[in-house]
C-alpha positions in Angstrom: 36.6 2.0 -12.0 36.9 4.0 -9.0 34.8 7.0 -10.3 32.2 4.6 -11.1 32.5 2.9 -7.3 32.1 6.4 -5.9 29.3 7.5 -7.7 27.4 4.5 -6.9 28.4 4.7 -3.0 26.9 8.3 -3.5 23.7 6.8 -4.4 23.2 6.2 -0.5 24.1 9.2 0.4 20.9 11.1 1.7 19.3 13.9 0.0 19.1 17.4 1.5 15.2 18.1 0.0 15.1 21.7 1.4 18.2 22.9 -1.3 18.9 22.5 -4.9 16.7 21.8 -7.9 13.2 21.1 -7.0 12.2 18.7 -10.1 15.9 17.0 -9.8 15.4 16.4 -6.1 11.7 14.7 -6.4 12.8 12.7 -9.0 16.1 11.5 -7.7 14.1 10.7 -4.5 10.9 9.1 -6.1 12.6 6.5 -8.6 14.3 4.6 -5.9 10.7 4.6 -3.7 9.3 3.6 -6.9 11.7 0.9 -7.8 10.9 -0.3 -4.0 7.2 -0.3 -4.3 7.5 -2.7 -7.4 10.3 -5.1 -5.9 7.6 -5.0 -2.5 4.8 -5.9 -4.5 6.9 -8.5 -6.0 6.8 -10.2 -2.9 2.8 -10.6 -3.6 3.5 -11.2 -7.4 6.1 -14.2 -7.0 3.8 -15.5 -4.4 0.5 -15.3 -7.1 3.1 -16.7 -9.9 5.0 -19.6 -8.3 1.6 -20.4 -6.9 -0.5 -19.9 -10.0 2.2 -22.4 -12.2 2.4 -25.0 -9.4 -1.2 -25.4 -7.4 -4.7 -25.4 -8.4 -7.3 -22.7 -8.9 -9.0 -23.3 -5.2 -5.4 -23.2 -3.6 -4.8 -20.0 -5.7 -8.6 -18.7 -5.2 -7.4 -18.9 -1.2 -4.6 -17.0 -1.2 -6.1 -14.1 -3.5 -9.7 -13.9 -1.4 -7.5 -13.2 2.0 -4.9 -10.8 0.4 -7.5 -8.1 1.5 -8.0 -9.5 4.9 -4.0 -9.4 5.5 -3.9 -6.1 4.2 -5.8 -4.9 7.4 -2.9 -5.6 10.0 -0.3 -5.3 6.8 -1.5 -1.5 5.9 -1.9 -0.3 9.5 1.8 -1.1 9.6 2.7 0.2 6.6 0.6 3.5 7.8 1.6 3.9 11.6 5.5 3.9 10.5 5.4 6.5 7.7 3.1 8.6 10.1 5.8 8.2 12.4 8.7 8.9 10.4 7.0 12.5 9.7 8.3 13.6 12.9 11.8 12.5 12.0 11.2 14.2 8.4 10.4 17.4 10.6 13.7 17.0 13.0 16.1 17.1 9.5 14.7 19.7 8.7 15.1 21.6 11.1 18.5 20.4 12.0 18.0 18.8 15.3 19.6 15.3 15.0 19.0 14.6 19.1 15.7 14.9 18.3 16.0 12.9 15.7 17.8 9.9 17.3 14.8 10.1 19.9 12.7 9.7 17.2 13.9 6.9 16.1 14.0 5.1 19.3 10.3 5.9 20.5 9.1 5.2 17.2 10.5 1.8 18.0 9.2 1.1 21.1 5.8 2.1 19.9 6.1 -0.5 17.2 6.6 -3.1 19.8 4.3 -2.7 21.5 1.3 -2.3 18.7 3.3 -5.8 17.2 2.3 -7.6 20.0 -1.4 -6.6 20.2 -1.7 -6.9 16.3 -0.4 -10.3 16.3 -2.3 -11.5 19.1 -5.7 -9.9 18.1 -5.5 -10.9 14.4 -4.6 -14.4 15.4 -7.0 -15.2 17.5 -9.3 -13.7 14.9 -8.3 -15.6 11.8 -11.6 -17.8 11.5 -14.2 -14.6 12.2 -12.0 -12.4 9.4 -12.7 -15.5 6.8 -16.1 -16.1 8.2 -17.2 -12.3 7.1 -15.9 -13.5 3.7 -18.1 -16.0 3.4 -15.2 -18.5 3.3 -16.1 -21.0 5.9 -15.3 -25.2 6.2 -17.7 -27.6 4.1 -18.1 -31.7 4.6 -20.1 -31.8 2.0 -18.4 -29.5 -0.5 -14.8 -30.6 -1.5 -13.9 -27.8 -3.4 -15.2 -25.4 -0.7 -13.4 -27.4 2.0 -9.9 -27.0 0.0 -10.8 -23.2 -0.8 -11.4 -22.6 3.3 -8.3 -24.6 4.2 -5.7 -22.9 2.0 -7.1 -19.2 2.9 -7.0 -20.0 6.9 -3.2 -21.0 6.4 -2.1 -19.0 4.4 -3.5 -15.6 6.4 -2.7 -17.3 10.1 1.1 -17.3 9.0 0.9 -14.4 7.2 -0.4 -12.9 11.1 2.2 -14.5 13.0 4.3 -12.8 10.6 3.3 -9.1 11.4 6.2 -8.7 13.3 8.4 -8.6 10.1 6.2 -6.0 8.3 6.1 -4.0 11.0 9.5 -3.5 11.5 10.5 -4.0 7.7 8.2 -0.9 7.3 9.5 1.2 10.5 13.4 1.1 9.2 12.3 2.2 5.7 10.1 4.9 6.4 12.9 6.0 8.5 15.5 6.3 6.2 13.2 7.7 3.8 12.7 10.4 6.0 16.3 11.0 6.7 16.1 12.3 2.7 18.1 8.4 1.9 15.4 6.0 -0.6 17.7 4.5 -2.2 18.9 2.3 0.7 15.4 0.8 0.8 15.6 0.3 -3.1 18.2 -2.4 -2.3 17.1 -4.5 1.0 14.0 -4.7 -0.4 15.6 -6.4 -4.2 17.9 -8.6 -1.3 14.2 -9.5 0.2 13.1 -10.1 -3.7 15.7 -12.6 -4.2 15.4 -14.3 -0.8 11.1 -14.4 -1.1 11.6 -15.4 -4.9 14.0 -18.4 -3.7 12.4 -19.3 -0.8 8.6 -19.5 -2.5 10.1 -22.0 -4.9 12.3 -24.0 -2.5 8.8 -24.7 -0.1 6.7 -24.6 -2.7 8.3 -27.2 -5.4 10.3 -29.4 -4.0 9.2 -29.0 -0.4 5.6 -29.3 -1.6 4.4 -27.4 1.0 1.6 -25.6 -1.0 0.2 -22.1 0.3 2.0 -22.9 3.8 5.1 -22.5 1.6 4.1 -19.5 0.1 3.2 -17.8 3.3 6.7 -18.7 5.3 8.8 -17.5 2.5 7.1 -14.0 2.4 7.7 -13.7 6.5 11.0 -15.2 6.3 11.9 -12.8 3.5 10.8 -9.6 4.7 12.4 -10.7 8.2 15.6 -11.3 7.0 15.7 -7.7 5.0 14.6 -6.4 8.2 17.5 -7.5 10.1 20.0 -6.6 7.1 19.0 -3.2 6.8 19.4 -2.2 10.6 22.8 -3.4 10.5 23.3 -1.1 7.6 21.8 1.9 9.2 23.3 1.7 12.1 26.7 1.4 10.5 26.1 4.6 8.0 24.5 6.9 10.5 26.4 7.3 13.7 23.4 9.9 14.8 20.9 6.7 15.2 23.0 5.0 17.9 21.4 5.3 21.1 22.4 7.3 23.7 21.2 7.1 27.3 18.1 9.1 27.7 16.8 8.6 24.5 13.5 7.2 25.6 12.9 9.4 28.7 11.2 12.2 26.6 7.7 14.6 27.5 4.6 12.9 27.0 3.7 15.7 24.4 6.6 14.0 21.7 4.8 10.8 22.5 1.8 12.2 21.5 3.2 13.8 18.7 4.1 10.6 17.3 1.0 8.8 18.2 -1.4 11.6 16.3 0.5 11.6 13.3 0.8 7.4 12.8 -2.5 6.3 14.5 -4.9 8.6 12.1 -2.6 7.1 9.1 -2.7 3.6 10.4 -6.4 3.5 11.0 -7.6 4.9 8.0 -4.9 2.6 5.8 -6.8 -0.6 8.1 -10.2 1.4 7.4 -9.4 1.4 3.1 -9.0 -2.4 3.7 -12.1 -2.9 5.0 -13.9 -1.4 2.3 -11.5 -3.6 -0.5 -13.1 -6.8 1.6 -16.6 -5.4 0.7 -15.8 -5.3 -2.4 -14.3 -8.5 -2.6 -17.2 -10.2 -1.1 -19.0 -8.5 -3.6 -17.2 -10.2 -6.4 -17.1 -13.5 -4.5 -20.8 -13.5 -5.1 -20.7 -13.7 -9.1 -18.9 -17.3 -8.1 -21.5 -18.9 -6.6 -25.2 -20.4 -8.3 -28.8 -19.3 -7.3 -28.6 -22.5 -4.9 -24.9 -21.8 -3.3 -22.8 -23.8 -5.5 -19.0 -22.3 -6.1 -18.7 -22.3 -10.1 -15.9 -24.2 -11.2 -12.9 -22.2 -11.6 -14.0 -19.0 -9.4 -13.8 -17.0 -12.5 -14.9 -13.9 -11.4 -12.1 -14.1 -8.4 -9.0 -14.8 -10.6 -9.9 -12.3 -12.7 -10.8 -9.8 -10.9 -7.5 -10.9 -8.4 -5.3 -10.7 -11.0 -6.8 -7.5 -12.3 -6.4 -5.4 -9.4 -2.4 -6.8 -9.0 -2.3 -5.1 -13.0 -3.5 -1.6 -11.4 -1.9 -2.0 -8.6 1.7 -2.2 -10.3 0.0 1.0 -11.7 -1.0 2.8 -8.9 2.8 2.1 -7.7 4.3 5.3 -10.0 1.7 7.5 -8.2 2.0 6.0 -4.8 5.7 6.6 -5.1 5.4 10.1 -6.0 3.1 10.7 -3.1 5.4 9.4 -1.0 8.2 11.3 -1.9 5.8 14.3 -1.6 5.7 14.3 2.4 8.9 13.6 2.9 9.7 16.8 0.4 7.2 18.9 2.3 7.8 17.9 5.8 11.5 18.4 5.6 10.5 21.6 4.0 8.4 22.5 6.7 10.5 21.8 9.5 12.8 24.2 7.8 10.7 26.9 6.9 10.8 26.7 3.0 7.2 28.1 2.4 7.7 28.2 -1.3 9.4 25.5 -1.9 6.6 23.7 -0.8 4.3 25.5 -3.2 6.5 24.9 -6.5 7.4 21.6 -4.9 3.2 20.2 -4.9 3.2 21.8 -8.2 6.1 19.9 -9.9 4.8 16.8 -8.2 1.5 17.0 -10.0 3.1 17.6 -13.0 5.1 14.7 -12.9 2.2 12.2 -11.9 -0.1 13.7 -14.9 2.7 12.8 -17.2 2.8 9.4 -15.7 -0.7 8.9 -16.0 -0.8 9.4 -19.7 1.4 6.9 -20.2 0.5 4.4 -17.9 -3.0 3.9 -18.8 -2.1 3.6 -22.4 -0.2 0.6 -21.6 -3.1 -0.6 -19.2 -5.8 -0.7 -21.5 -3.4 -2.3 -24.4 -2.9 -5.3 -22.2 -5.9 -6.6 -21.9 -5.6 -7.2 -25.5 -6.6 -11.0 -25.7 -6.3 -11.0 -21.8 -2.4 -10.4 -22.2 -1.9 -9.9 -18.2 -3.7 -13.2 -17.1 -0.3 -15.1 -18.8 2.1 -13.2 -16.4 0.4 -14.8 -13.6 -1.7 -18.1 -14.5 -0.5 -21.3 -16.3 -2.8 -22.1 -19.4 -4.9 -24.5 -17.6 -5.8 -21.6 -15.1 -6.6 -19.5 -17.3 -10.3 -19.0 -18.6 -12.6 -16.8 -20.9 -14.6 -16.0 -18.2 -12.0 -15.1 -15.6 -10.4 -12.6 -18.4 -13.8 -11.1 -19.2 -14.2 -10.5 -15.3 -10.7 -8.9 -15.1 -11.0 -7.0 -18.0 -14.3 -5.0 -17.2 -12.5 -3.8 -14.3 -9.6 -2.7 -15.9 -11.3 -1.1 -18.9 -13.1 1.1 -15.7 -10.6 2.0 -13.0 -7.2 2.3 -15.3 -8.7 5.6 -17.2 -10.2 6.5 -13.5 -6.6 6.3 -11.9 -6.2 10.1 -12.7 -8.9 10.4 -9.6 -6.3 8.0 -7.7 -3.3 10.4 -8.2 -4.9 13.7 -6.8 -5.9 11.3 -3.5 -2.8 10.5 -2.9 -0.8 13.3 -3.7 -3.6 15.1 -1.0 -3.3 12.1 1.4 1.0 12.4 1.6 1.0 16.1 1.4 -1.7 16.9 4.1 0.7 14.0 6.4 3.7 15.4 5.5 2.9 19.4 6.5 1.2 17.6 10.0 -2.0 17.5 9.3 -3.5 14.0 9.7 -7.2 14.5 10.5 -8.6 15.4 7.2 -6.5 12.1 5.3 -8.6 10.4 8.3 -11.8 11.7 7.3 -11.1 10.7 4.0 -10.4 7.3 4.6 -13.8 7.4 6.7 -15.7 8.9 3.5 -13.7 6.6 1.1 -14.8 3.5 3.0 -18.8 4.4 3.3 -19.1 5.4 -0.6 -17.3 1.6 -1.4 -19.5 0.2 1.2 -22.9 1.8 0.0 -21.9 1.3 -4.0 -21.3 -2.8 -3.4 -24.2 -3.4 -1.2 -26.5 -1.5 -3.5 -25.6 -0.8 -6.7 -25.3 -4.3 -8.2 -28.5 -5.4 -7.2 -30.4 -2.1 -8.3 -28.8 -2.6 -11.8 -29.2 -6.1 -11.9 -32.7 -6.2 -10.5 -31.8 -8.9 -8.0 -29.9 -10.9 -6.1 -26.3 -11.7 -7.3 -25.2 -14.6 -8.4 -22.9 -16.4 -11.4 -25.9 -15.5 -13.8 -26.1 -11.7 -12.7 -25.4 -9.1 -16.2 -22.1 -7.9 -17.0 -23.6 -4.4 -16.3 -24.0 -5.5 -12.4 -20.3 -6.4 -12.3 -19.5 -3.1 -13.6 -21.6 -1.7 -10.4 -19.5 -3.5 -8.3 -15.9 -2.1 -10.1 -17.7 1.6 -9.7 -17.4 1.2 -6.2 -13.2 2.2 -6.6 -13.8 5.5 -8.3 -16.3 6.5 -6.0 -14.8 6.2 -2.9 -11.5 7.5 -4.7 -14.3 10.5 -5.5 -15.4 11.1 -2.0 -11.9 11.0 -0.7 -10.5 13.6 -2.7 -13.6 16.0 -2.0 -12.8 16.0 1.9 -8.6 16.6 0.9 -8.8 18.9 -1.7 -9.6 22.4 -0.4 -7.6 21.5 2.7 -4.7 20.8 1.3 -4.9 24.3 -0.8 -5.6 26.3 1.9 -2.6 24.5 3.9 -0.4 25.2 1.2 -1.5 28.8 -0.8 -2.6 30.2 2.5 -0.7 29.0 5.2 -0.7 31.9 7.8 3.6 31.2 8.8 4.3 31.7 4.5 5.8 35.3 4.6 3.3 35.7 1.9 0.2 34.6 3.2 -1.2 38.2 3.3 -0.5 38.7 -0.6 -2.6 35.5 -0.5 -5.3 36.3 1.7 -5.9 39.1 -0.6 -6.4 36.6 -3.5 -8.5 34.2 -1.4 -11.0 37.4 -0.4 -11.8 38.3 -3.9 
């Protein structure tokens, strides 16, 4: 019993990334940050599942439309802190846990600050955010009215709320960078359990509808918050604060800032283009005269469809992630080829995955399989699964395209070079924006609406693997030439050699 109480304290014991087995390290590292990305999305799925079993398809049509309008302020968090934690990823490496601790604490107060702005700015803008979706109060429409009021809730809580997900975020991109993911593997199952609880406490006997639904999520991820910080503080003596720790230069305040801002903006700037796409979908649930179809068929499908590649994209996502922490740790110290054989083995280990996992995508929509997880019978509708099936049966096989962006995206963050993953995010969101506005019209030869061809919601799905396209031709050669031909690699002249010929 004691052996198997000390291997499992060991599990929390952070790993040294620059030693040791390179395929052993990434995946001891990855499975816990993939094991968190699922439970994290869980917090969406029990939301879309209590909800879907216990509320009605406008209530549930409300939530899903403003998932993508959350996601702005939600992903700039979630991109800020893990460009932030870089610089941390770079002091372990190196050694240099002062610098470290300092860090830790300036990352903080950044966080702050950017909290209160985000909250206050995305507050106050809660009506123009739905307004761009087209989801906007009726008295004369009663379906429309319901649809308006449950998305306004629902996203103004989920606002007050950025405070959580900021912080939730900061701690575990934090320890993450430290070399420790398996800490964040379990606050984030204690948040599970808490959001999992609390959505069914609000929502069925409380009966407080998507208000419910939106409380528990902050609630949850607060509470995690709070627990985890406790934990760290305990574990790593390094992290307590020591006087001076936030008077440092104006250049390591910088240094922080251009690594998180570029990864923030362009996570908000992705979002963007997902709500152009989602208003293009929103248009196949609405008549030539304006009239929302009964059901929003197109939205629940293709809502529930993008939550099946999401869980999906999760196994790549993961190994991305542990791909910059791997090569900035490597960086800091120096390791020139075990940052080579490192984005190598990483590859290797998402092509595998991707084999696999779009097998088991396309089998699912067998019969419209996935819809059940999600939807009670009632909810659940020919039309909604042919909607969510022509978008799986095009973006699951196109996921390969997916895995090389972000495997380019982390790497080129993690060796400290943010601009191009910028630029990306720039490209990714005019190729989305140019394929929805166009495409669908051009192929269906007019305006869309809920009698537009199947073909013109195809257009519409396109828009993912193009953008995915465009981003990966501005990260591609960069993140070669950063890591083959990187002029401090003892040898980058054998290299150069190569490159010239």
């Amino acid at each position: 019993m004691g052996n198997i109480w000390q291997k499992f304290k060991k599990l929390f014991d952070p790993i040294d990334l620059t030693k040791g087995n390179i395929t052993k390290d990434i995946l001891l590292f990855m499975v816990p940050i993939l094991l968190s990305l699922v439970f994290q999305q869980l917090f969406t799925l029990t939301d879309a599942i209590i909800v879907g079993q216990n509320l009605g398809p406008y209530e549930i049509a409300g939530i899903n439309d403003v998932g993508c309008l959350s996601s702005i302020a939600l992903q700039f968090c979630i991109g800020v802190t893990s460009g932030f934690s870089v610089v941390i990823s770079h002091k372990i490496g190196e050694n240099n846990l002062n610098d470290a601790r300092k860090s830790f604490y300036n990352q903080f107060l950044l966080c702050l600050v950017m909290t209160v702005l985000l909250t206050i700015c995305f507050c106050l803008g809660t009506n123009g955010l739905l307004s761009l979706m087209k989801i906007n109060p009726s008295e004369i429409d009663a379906n429309q009215q319901l649809l308006y009021e449950s998305a306004h809730d629902y996203l103004f809580i989920i606002f007050l709320g950025i405070f959580a997900n900021m912080f939730y975020n900061f701690i575990f991109s934090n320890l993450r960078a430290l070399g420790d993911s398996f800490t964040p593997f379990i606050f984030l199952i204690l948040g599970v359990i808490l959001n999992i609880f609390l959505d069914w406490l609000f929502i069925v006997p409380l009966k407080w509808g998507v208000v419910g639904s939106a409380w528990a999520t902050v609630l949850a991820e607060a509470l995690a918050t709070v627990a985890c910080f406790i934990y760290a503080f305990k574990k790593y003596d390094y992290l307590h604060y020591q006087k001076g720790d936030l008077k440092v230069s104006s250049d390591f305040i910088i240094d922080h800032l251009k690594l998180g801002l570029p990864l923030g903006l362009q996570s908000s700037i992705l979002e963007i283009g997902v709500i152009i796409m989602q208003m293009g979908v929103i248009a196949f649930d609405y008549t030539a005269s304006g009239t929302l179809v009964v059901g929003t068929p197109a939205q629940v499908g293709y809502s529930i469809a993008c939550k099946i590649n999401l869980m999906i994209m999760n196994v790549y996502q993961s190994i991305a992630i542990a791909m910059m922490t791997y090569l900035g740790q490597n960086q800091g110290a120096g390791e020139y080829k075990r940052i080579k054989k490192g984005l190598i083995i990483g590859s290797a280990i998402g092509l595998i995955s991707y084999a696999i996992l779009t097998a088991v995508g396309l089998l699912i929509t067998i019969n419209g399989a996935y819809m059940h997880i999600f939807l009670k019978p009632d909810n659940i509708t020919p039309e909604a699964i042919h909607y969510g099936n022509l978008y799986l049966y095009l973006c699951v096989p196109c996921d390969l395209i997916l895995l090389v962006l972000f495997i380019c995206r982390h790497s080129l963050q993690g060796l400290n070079h943010p601009l191009f993953p910028f630029l990306a995010g720039i490209g990714e969101l005019a190729a989305r924006t140019v394929c929805c506005l166009f495409l669908p019209q051009l192929v269906n030869g007019g305006p869309i609406n809920s009698s537009a061809s199947s073909l013109s919601f195809i257009a519409v799905s396109l828009a993912d693997p193009l953008a995915w396209i465009a981003a990966v031709s501005i990260m591609i050669v960069p993140l070669i030439k950063t890591v083959f031909f990187n002029k401090n690699d003892p040898d980058y002249h054998g290299n150069k050699k190569l490159q010239l010929k």
